[in-house]
PLY file of the C-alpha trace (Angstrom):
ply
format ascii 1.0
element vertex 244
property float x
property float y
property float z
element edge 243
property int vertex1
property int vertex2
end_header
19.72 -21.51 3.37
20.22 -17.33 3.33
17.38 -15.86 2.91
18.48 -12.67 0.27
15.29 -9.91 0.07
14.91 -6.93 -2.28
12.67 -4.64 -0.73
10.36 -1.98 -2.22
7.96 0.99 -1.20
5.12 1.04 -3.12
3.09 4.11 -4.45
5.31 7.48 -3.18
2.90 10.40 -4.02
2.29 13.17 -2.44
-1.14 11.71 -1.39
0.78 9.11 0.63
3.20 11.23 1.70
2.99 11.14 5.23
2.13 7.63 5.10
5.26 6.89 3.40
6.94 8.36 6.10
5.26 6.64 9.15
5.79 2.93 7.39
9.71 4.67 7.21
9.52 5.01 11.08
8.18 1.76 11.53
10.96 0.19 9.49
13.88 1.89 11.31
12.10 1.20 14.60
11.42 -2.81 13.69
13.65 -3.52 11.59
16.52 -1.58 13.10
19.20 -4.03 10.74
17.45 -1.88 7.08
18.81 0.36 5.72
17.26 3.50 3.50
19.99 2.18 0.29
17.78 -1.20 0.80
14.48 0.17 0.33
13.57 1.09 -3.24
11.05 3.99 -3.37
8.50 3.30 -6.06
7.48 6.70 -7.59
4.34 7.57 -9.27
5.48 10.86 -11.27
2.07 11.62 -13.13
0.20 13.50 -9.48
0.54 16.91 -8.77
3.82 17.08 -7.36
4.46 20.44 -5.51
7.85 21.84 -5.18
7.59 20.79 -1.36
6.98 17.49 -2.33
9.71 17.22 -4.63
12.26 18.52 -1.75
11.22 15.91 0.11
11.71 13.21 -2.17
15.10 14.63 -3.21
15.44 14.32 0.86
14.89 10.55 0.62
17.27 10.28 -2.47
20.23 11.78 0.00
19.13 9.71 2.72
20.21 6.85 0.40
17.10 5.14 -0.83
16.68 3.99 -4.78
14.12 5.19 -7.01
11.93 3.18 -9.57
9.64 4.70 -11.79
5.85 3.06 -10.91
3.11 3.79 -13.20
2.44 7.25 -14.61
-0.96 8.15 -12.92
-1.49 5.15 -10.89
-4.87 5.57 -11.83
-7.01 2.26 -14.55
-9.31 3.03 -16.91
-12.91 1.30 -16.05
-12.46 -2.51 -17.36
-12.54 -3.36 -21.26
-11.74 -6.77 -20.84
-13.02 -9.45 -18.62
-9.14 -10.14 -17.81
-9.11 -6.55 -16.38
-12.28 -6.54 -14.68
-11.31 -9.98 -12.48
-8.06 -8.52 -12.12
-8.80 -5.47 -10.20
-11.97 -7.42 -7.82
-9.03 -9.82 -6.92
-6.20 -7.94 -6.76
-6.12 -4.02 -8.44
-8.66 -3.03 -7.66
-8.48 0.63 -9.50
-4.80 0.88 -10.05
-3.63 -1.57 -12.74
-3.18 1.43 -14.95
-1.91 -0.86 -18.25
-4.53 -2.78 -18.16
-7.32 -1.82 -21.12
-4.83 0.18 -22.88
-3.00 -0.37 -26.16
0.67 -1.08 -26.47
1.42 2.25 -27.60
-0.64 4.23 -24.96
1.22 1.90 -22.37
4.88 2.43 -23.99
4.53 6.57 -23.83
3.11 6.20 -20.13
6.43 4.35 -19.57
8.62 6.86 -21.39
6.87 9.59 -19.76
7.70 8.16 -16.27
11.19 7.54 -17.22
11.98 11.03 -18.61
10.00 12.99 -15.56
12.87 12.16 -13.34
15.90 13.65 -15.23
13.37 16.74 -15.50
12.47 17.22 -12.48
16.64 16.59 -10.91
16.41 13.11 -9.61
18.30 10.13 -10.40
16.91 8.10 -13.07
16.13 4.81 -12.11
16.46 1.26 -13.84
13.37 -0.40 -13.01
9.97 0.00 -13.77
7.28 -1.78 -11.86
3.88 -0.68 -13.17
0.94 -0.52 -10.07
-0.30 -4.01 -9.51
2.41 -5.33 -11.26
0.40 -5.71 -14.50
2.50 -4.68 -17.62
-0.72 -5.18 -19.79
0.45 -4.96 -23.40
3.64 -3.97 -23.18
5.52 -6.88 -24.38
9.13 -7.57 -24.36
9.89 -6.06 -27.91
8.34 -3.23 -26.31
10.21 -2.86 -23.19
13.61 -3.59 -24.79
12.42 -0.08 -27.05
12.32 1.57 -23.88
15.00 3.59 -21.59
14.42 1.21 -18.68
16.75 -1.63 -18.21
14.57 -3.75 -15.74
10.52 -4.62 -15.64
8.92 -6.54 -12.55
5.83 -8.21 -13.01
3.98 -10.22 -10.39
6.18 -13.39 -10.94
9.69 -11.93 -11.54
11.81 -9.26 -12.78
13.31 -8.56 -17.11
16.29 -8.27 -17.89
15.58 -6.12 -21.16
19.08 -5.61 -21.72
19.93 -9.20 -21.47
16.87 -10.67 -22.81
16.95 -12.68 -19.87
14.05 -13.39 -16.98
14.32 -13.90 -13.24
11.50 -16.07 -11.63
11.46 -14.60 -7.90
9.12 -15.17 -5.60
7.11 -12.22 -3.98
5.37 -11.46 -0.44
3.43 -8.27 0.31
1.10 -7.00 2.94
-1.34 -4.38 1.99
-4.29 -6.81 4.36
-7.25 -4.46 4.59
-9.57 -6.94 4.84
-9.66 -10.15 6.57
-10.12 -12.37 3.15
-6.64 -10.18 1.84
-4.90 -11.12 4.95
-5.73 -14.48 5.08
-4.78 -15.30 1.36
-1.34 -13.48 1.77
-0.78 -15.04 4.43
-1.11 -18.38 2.63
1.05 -16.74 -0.31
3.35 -15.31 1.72
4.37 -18.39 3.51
4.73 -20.45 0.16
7.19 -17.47 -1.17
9.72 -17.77 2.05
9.82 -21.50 1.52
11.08 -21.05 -1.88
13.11 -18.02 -1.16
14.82 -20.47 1.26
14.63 -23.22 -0.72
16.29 -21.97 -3.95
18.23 -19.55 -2.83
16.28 -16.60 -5.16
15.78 -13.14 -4.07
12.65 -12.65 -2.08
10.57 -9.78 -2.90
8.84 -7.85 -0.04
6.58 -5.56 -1.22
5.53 -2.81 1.25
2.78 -0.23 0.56
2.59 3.23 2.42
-0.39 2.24 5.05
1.10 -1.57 5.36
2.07 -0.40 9.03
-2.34 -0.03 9.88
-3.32 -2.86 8.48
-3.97 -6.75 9.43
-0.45 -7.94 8.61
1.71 -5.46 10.19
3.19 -7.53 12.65
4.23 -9.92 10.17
6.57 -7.29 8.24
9.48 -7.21 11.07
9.08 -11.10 11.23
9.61 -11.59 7.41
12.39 -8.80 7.06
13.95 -10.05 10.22
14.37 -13.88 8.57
16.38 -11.70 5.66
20.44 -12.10 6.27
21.22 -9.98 3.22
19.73 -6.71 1.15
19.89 -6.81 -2.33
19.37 -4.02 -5.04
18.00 -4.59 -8.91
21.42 -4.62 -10.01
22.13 -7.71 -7.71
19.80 -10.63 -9.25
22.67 -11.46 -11.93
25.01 -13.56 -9.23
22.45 -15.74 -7.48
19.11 -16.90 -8.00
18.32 -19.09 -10.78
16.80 -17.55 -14.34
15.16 -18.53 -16.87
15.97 -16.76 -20.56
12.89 -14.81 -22.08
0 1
1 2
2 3
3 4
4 5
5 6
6 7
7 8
8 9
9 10
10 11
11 12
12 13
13 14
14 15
15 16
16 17
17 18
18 19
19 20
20 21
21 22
22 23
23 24
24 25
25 26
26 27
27 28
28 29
29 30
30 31
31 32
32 33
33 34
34 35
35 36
36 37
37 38
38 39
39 40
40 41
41 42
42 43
43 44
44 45
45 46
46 47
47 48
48 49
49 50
50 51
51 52
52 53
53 54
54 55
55 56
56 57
57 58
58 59
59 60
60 61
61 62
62 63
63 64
64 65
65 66
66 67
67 68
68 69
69 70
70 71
71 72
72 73
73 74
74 75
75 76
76 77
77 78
78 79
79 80
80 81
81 82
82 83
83 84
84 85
85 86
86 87
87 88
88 89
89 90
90 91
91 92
92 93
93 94
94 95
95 96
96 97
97 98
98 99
99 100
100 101
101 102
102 103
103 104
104 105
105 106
106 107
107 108
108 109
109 110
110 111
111 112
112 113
113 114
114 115
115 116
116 117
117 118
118 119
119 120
120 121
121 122
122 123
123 124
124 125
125 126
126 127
127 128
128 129
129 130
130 131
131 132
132 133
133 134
134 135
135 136
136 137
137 138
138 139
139 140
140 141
141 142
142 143
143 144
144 145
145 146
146 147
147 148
148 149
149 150
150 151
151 152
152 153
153 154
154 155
155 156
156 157
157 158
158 159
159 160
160 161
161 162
162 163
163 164
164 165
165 166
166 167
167 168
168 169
169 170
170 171
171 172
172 173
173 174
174 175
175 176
176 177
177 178
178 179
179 180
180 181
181 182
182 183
183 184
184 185
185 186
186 187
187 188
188 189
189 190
190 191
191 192
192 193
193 194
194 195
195 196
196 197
197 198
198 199
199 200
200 201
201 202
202 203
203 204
204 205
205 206
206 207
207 208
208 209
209 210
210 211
211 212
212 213
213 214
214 215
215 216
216 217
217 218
218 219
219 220
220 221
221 222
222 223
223 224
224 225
225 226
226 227
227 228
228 229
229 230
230 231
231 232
232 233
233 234
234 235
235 236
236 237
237 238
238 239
239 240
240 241
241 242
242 243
């Protein structure tokens, strides 16, 4: 069966600026077939964004890539839960920014994202995907109060607008240490068999220094198994969904 992939670039900063840009060259050099309108930049607005860095990302815009607004300071508050505190020593580590945090301090984090791109000249995006894919509190009364149509979590993607959820499986490679790498790789093989088997929209999840790390190799062999690109917008015709 197809294999149909939405792909996203995690955590575009200016701290990862220039690592942003070398997993870009790696992408048009391995993955010749990608193009920039298939690669959703995930933008963190709330870091000190220079007027140099904002050029550039209104460079990326023009090359054709999407936006999608990504946290606000991609930065967690130390753990107040035991939730949080097993969620970033398996997988956050210090970035799960919703978690620990009440529903309103996580809704104006949200609106402040969504309103710093209109300021600042960029397109305004329709997705949200908050760092480590943790939404914490913000619940779907919540999101549907919000200016962003979409919300991706770790298992699929909202439909606030619709009231409707899409169960899509997800494989990433940010492996900087042999235990990461050897549970995505166990995780990552599951989500292509389901991708193939159901015919839903594969997430591939890259992160600026995915290029250095223990997985690399296996980013041109899972994007080169992909026969078609999708966008957001494109999860309606397709893959199976579940209603909220």
């Amino acid at each position: 069966m197809m294999v149909r992939a939405m792909v996203t670039l995690h955590d575009v900063m200016p701290e990862s600026r220039y690592a942003v840009e070398g997993l870009l060259s790696f992408l048009r050099e391995h993955v010749p077939h990608l193009e920039p309108a298939d690669i959703t930049l995930l933008v963190v607005p709330g870091r000190d964004w220079s007027s140099a860095d904002l050029a550039w990302l209104r460079e990326l815009v023009a090359q054709g890539h999407p936006l999608a607004g990504h946290g606000w300071s991609h930065r967690a508050k130390p753990p107040a839960t035991v939730f949080h505190w097993l969620h970033s020593l398996l997988l956050s580590r210090d970035v799960a920014e919703h978690l620990s945090r009440s529903s309103s301090s996580c809704f104006q984090r949200v609106q402040r994202c969504h309103d710093w791109f209109a300021e600042h000249g960029l397109p305004v995006p329709a997705i949200y995907v908050p760092p480590a894919w943790a939404l914490g509190k913000l619940g779907p009364r919540h999101r549907a109060a919000l200016p962003f149509r979409y919300f991706e979590d770790l298992f699929g993607i909202h439909d606030s607008q619709q009231a409707r959820y899409y169960r899509l499986p997800l494989v990433g490679f940010e492996a900087d240490t042999p235990w990461r790498a050897g549970v995505l790789r166990l995780l990552n093989a599951w989500s292509l068999f389901r991708a193939r088997r159901t015919d839903r929209a594969l997430r591939v999840a890259l992160h600026p220094n995915d290029s250095s790390y223990l997985l690399a190799v296996d980013i041109a062999r899972y994007l080169g198994a992909v026969q078609c690109f999708a966008g957001v917008g494109d999860i309606h015709p397709g893959g199976p969904e579940m209603a909220r």
